[in-house]
Structure formats: structure tokens, C-alpha cells
C-alpha positions as CSV (number, residue, x, y, z in Angstrom):
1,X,-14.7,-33.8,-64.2
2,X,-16.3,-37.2,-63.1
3,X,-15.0,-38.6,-59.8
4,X,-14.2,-41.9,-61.3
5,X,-11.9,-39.7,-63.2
6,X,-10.6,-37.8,-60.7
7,X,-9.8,-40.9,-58.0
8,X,-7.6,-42.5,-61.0
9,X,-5.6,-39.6,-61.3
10,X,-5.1,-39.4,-57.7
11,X,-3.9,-42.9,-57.5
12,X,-2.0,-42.1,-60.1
13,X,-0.1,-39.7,-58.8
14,X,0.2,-41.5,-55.7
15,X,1.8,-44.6,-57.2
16,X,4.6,-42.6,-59.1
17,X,5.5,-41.0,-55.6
18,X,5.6,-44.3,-54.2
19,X,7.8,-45.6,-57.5
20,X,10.1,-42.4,-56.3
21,X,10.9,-42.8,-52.9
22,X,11.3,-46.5,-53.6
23,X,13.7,-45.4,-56.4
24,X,15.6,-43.4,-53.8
25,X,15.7,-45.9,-51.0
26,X,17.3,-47.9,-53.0
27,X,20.4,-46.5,-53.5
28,X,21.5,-45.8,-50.2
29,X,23.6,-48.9,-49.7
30,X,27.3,-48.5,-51.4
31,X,29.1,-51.6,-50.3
32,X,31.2,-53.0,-53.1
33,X,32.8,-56.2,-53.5
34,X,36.2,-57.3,-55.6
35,X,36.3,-59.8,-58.3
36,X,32.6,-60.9,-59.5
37,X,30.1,-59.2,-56.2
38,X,30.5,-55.8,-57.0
39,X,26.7,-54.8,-57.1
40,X,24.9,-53.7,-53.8
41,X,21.0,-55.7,-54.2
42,X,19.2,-53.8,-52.4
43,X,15.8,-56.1,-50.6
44,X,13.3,-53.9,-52.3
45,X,15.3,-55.1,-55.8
46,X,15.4,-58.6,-54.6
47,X,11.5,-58.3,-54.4
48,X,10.7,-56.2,-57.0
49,X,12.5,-58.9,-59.2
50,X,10.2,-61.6,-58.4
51,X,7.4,-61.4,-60.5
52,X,9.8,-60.7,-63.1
53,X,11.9,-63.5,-63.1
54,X,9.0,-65.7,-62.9
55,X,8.4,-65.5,-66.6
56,X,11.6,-66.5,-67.7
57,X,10.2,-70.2,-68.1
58,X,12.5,-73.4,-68.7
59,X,11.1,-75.3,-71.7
60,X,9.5,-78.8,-71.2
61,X,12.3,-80.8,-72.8
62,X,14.4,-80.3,-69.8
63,X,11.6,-80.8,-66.9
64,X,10.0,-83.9,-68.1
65,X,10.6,-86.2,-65.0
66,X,9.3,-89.4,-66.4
67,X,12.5,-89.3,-69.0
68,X,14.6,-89.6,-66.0
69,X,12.8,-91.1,-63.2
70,X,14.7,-94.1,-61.3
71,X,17.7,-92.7,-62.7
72,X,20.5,-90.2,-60.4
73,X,19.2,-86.8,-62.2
74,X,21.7,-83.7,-62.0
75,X,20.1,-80.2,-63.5
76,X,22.0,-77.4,-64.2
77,X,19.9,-74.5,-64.2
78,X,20.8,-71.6,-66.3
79,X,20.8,-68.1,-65.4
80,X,19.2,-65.4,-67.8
81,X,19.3,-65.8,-71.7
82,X,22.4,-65.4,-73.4
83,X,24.8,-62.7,-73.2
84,X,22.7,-60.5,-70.5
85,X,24.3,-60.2,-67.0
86,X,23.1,-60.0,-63.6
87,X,21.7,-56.0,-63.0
88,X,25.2,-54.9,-65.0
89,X,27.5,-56.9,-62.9
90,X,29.4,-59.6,-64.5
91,X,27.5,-63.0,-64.4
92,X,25.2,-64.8,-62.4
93,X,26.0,-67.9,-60.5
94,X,25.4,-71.1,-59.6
95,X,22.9,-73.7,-58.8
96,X,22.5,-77.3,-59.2
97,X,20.0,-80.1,-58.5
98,X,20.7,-82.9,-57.4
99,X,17.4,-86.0,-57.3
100,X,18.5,-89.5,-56.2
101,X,16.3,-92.5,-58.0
102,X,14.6,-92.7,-54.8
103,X,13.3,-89.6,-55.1
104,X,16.0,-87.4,-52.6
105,X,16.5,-84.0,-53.2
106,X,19.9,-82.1,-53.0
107,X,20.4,-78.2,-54.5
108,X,23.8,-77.1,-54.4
109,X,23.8,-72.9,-54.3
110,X,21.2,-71.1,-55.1
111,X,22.3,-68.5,-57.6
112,X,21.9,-64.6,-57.4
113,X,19.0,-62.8,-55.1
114,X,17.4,-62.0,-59.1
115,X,16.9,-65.5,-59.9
116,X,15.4,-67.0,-56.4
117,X,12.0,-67.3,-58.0
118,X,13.4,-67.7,-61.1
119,X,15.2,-71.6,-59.5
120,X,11.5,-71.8,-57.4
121,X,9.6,-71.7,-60.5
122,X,11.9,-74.5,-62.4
123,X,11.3,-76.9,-58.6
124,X,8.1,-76.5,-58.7
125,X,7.8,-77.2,-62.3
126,X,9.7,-80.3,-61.1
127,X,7.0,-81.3,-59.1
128,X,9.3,-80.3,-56.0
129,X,7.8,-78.4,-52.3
130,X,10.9,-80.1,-50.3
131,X,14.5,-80.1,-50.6
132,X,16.2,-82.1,-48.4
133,X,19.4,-80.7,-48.4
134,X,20.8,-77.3,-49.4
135,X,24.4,-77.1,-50.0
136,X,25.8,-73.8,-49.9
137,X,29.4,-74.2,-51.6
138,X,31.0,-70.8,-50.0
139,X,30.1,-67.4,-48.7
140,X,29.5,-65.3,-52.0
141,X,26.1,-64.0,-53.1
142,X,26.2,-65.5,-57.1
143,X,25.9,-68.8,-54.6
144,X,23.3,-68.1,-52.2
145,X,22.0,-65.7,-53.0
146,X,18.5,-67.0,-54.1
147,X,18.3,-68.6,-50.4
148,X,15.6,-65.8,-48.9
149,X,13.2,-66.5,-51.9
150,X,14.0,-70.0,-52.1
151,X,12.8,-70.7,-48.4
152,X,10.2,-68.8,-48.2
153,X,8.8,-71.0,-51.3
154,X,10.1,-74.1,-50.8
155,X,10.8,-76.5,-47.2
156,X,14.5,-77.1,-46.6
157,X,15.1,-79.6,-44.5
158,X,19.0,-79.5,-43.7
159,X,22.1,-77.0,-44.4
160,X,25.2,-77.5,-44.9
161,X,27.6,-74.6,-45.7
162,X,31.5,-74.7,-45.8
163,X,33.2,-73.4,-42.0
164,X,32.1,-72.7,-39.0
165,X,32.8,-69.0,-38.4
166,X,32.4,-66.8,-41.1
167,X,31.6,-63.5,-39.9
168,X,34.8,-62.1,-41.3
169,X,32.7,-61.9,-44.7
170,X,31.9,-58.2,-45.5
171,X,30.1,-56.7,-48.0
172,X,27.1,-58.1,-50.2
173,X,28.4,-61.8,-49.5
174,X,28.4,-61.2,-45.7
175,X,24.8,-59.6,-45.5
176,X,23.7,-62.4,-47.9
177,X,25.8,-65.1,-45.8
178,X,24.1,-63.3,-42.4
179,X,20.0,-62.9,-44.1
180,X,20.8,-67.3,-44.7
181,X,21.7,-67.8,-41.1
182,X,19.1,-65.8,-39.9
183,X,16.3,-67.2,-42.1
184,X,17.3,-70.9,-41.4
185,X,17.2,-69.8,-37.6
186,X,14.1,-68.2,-37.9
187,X,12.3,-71.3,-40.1
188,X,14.0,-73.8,-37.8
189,X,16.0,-75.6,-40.7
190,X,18.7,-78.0,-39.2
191,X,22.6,-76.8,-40.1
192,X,26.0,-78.4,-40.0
193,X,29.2,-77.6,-42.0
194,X,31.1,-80.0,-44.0
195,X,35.0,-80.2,-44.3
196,X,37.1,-82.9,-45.5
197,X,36.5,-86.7,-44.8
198,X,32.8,-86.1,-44.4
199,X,30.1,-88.1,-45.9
200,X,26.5,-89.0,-46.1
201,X,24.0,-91.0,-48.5
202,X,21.6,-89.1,-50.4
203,X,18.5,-92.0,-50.2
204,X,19.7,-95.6,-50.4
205,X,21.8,-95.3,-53.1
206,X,24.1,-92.4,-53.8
207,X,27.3,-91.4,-52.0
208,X,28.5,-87.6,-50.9
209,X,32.1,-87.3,-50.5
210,X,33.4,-84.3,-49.6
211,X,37.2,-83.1,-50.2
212,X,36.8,-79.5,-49.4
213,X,37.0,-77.4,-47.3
214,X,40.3,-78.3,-44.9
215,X,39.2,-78.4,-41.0
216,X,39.2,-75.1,-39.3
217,X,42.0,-76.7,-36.9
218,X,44.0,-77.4,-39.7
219,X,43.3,-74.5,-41.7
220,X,42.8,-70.3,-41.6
221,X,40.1,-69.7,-43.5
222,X,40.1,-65.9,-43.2
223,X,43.5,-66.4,-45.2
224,X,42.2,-66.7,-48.7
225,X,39.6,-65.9,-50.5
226,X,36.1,-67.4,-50.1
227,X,36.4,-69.4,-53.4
228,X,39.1,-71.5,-52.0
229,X,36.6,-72.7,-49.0
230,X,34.0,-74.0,-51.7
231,X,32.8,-77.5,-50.5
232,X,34.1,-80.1,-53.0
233,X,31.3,-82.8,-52.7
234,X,31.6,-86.1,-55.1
235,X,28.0,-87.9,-55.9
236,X,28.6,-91.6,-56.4
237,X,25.7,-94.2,-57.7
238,X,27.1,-97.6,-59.4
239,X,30.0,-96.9,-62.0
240,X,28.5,-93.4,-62.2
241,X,30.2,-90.4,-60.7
242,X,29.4,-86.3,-60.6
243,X,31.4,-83.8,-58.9
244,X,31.0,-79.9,-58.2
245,X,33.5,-77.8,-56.6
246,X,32.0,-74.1,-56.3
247,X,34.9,-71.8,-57.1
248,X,37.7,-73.4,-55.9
249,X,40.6,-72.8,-58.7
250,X,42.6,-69.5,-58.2
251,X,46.3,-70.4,-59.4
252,X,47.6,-67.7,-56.7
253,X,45.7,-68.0,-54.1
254,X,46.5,-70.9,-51.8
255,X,46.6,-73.2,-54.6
256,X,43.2,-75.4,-53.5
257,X,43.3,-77.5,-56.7
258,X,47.0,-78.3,-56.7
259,X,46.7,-79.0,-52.8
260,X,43.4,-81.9,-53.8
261,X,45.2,-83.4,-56.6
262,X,48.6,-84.2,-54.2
263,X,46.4,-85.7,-51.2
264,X,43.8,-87.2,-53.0
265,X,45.0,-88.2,-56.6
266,X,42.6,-90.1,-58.9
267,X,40.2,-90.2,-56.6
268,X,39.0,-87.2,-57.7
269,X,38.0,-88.5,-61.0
270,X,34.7,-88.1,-62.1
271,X,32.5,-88.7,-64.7
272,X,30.3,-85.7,-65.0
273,X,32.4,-82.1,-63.6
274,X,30.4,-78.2,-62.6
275,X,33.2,-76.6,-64.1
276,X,35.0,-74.5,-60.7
277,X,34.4,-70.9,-61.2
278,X,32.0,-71.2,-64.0
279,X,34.4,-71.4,-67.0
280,X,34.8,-67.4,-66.3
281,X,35.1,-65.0,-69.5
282,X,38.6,-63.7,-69.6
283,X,39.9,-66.9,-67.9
284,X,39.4,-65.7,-64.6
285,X,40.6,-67.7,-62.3
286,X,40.9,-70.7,-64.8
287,X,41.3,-74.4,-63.4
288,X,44.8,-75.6,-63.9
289,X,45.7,-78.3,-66.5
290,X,46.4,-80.7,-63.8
291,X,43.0,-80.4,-62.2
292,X,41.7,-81.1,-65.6
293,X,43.5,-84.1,-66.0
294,X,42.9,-85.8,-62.6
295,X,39.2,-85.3,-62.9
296,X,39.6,-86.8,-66.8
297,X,35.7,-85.9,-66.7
298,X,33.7,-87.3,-69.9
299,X,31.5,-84.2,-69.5
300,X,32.3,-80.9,-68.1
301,X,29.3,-78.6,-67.7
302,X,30.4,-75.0,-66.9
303,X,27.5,-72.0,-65.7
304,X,26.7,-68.7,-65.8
305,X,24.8,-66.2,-68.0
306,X,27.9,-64.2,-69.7
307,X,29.9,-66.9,-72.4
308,X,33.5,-68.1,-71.5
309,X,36.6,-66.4,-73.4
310,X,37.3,-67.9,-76.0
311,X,40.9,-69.8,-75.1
312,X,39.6,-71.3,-72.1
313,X,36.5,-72.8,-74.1
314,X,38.9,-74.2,-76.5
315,X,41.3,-75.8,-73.8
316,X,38.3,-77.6,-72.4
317,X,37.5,-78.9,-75.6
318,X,41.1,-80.1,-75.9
319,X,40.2,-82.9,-73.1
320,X,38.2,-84.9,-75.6
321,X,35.6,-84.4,-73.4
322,X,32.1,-83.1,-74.2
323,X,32.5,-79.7,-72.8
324,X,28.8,-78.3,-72.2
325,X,27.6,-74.5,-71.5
326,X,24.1,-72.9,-70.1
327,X,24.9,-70.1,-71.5
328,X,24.7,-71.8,-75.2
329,X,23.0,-74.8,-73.9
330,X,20.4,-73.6,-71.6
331,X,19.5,-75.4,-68.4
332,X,21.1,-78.7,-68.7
333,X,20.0,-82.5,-66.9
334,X,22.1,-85.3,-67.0
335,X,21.0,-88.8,-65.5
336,X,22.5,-92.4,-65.3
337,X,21.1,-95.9,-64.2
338,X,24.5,-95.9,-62.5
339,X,25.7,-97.7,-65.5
340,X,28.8,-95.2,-66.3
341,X,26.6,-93.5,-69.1
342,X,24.7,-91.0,-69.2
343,X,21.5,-88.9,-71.2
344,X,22.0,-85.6,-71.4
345,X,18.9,-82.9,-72.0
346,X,20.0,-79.4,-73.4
347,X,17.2,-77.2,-73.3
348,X,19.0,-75.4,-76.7
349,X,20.4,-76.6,-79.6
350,X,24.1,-75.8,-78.9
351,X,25.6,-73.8,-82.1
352,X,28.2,-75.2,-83.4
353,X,28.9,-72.5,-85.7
354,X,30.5,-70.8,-82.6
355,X,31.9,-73.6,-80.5
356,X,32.4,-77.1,-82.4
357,X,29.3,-79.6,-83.0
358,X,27.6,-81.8,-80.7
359,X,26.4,-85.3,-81.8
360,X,22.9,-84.7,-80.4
361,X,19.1,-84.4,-81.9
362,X,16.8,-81.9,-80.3
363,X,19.0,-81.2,-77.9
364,X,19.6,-84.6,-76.4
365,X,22.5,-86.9,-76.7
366,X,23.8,-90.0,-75.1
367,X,27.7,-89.7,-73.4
368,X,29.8,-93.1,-72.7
């Protein structure tokens, strides 16, 4: 036997040991998490992923900057193509990006540890190395979790998360919460929390208002469930208004949304809405009709990789209100001149066959 020959085999065979005890390793964590976090990610998973996820490409159509440059640009990235799920959990989560006409940067959660690369591949497709501001909405790893890949790959240059003490948090979300704090630590990145009454300009132009979280004075935050801490953050540019609220919304606990509407009123109107929770299948933890009202939004986007039940996709579409999905729609960007209306880029042509018929051509559309 030639020794070319023989040296393959031994690598060979060394590799699928490797594969093995890599294979084993990872199953030694058992944590488990209720409602939507019930999947231990292991770090060699979260790595392994990596490569992986950088293939799943966002199509041109949605990424073209010079359609919306000078305009407030919101991007709702999707997750992984329709009706697959995150490593046999439920869904994956969230993430949002936020770029001012002056060129500011703002990404709100950063999804599932799987689909890091996958949100530093679409920035950097963007033409993005900085964010300058990361918004973490609350404590729960379909949020933040994509934050270890995300800043090794791209400079942050502020955090804000939702409360001041969370290391109540257990589980998944709590080593996810801790890995953030320690990488921001560790890289130096600036962090503050948000609560109600705060706000700050994104650039010259645009307005963050937040509503939520309560202040930790006012409020016990180990009380509830995580959701109801999401920071509620308003943009504002002109006549033009977006708002995203993590997963605020559970009916019976604490009642966030019911709480915002009496305090605040129509000021939480908005043009543009994240759907709170991601339009869940089943109707998990669905907003309430009076939420849905006070916001009166023209278009409600709701995410994740799973599609909504049924009955709560049709009582969204009873608002008439364009009522968009990334799950149908793909990764989404909406932008305004500040004008009130907006273009909206679906990276799919949304099938009407299955949930009513948009007035748009190759995926774009115009919403007044």
C-alpha cells in the first residue's frame, strides 16, 4: 500500500474520532427552558453552524441600498426558509435593522446563536462593519442570541438592554444573557439600560422613545416573565413612525399591553408595528384587540421561521392593515422620506393563494 494512501486513511480515521467525541461533548448540557427556549445550544453547535448558515443568502432585491438611501430604512431579517424551525425547537427569533438617512445604524435583537452569521452575512452585504447601537429587547436567547457571532464580526459601539439586574435568568436565556455581558466587557462596548421616559436621536433626524420596561424602583422584574420587560422603543422621522416591542403581550401575565395603552393612549400609534411575540403559531401569547387598535398600524410585520396559526393571521388582517410575514415574505425593508408613506421590499412574492393578495409587483409595493 502507498503511503500517500495510507496517511489518508489515517487522517481519516482520525477526523471521525474527532466528529465522535465532539458528538458526545455536546450533549452534556440538559438545561431546558418553558415556552419557546427549550433547546440547550451547545458552543461547539453555535460554531459548527457558522459556515452553514452562511449560505443561506438574502436575495439582491432586498439589499440594494441605493433604493433606499436618504430615506429611514427598517429591515426585517427572516430566519430560515419556510416551515423549518430552529434545531427542532419551535421558531427562531428576532432581529431588526434600523439605518437613519444619515447613515446611523441601530439592530434591535439579534436572533438565535444559528443565525449570528447568518444576520453578519446580510450587514455586511449591506455594506455595514459598525453598528452603533445594539438593542437587546429582553433576556431570551431567540433575541440575543446571535450577539457572540455578531461581535466578533462586526463593531458595536453601545448596548442597551432592558433592567439592570438580571441574573435571576436561568437556563439557555441566562448563559446567553451572561456570554453578552461578558463579551461586551471583554471588547470594551459601552452599556446602559433603557426604561420608560428615556430617549435619544438616532443621527440628526430620527427619535427613540422608549415606553417599556417600568423603572426597577417602580417595578419587580423577577415577577413576570422576561417577555413583559421587552423594551418598547418608538422610531420617529417627519410624519413617519415604526415601533417594535419584543415580546411584550401575554394576556395573563402582568398585563404589559393593557398597562401601555391606559398610561400612554394614542401615543402609541404607529405607522409601521414588529408584531410583539412574532404573530406566534397557535396564538401564543397573542396581542390583545385593544393593543391592535391603539397602535392602528398601516403595516404590521410579524417574524419568525414557523407560519402563524391561522385565526390569528386572519384577525390581523381584519385591521385593514397590510399585515406582512418573513416567513411568507422573506426578509422585509420598509423606508420613508418621513412623508407618512412608505416602500416596502419583500424578498418573496407573498402567496395569496394561502393568505389574501397583496397589491405589489416583484415583490414591492407602495403603503399610504
Amino acid at each position: 500500500m502507498k503511503k500517500a494512501t495510507v496517511f489518508r486513511r489515517i487522517c481519516y480515521l482520525i477526523t471521525v474520532l474527532m466528529l465522535m467525541v465532539t458528538g458526545c461533548g455536546a450533549n452534556k448540557e440538559t438545561d431546558s427552558e418553558e415556552a419557546s427556549n427549550e433547546e440547550t445550544v451547545s458552543d461547539e453547535a453555535e460554531l459548527s453552524g457558522e459556515e452553514e448558515l452562511y449560505e443561506l443568502e438574502y436575495t439582491d432585491i432586498v439589499l440594494d441600498r441605493t433604493k433606499t438611501e436618504g430615506k429611514l430604512a427598517v429591515y426585517f431579517f427572516r430566519g430560515n426558509d419556510l416551515w423549518k424551525t430552529w434545531r427542532g425547537g419551535e421558531h427562531d427569533g428576532d432581529s431588526v435593522l434600523v439605518i437613519t438617512p444619515d447613515g446611523t445604524t441601530l439592530l434591535y435583537d439579534c436572533n438565535t446563536p444559528n443565525h449570528g452569521a447568518n444576520i453578519v452575512h446580510a450587514l455586511q452585504r449591506l455594506g455595514i462593519d459598525k453598528i452603533d447601537y445594539f438593542v437587546n429587547s429582553h433576556p431570551h436567547i431567540d433575541h440575543l442570541g446571535g450577539f457572540p457571532v455578531l461581535a466578533k464580526h462586526i463593531e458595536i459601539g453601545h448596548v442597551y438592554t432592558s433592567a439592570e439586574d438580571l441574573t435571576y435568568v436561568t437556563g439557555n436565556n441566562g448563559r446567553y444573557y451572561r456570554k453578552m455581558i461578558a463579551m461586551m466587557e471583554e471588547l470594551g462596548i459601552p452599556h446602559s439600560f433603557l426604561q420608560e421616559g428615556d430617549s435619544f436621536m438616532l443621527g440628526e433626524d430620527v427619535k427613540a422613545t422608549v415606553y417599556n420596561p417600568p423603572s426597577p424602583e417602580e417595578f419587580n422584574y423577577n415577577s413576570v416573565n422576561e417577555n413583559e420587560i421587552s423594551i418598547l422603543l418608538k422610531l420617529t422621522y417627519g410624519e413617519s413612525s415604526y415601533i417594535m416591542g419584543g415580546d411584550i403581550g401575554n394576556p395573563d401575565n402582568n398585563k404589559t399591553e393593557e398597562k401601555l395603552i391606559a398610561k400612554y393612549g394614542s401615543e402609541l400609534h404607529a405607522d409601521v408595528a414588529k408584531v410583539n411575540h412574532h404573530m406566534m403559531p397557535g396564538g401564543d401569547n397573542p396581542s390583545t384587540d385593544g393593543w391592535l387598535q391603539t397602535i392602528d398600524a398601516k403595516l404590521w410585520v410579524g417574524q419568525m421561521s414557523t407560519l402563524p396559526d391561522d385565526f390569528e393571521y386572519f384577525r390581523f388582517r381584519q385591521l385593514d392593515a397590510t399585515i406582512l410575514h418573513t416567513s411568507l415574505d422573506g426578509a422585509i425593508v420598509v423606508s420613508t422620506t418621513g412623508d407618512g408613506t412608505y416602500d416596502v421590499q419583500m424578498e418573496r412574492e407573498h402567496p395569496s393563494e394561502m393568505y389574501g393578495s397583496l397589491d405589489a409587483v416583484n415583490g414591492y409595493m407602495k403603503v399610504e
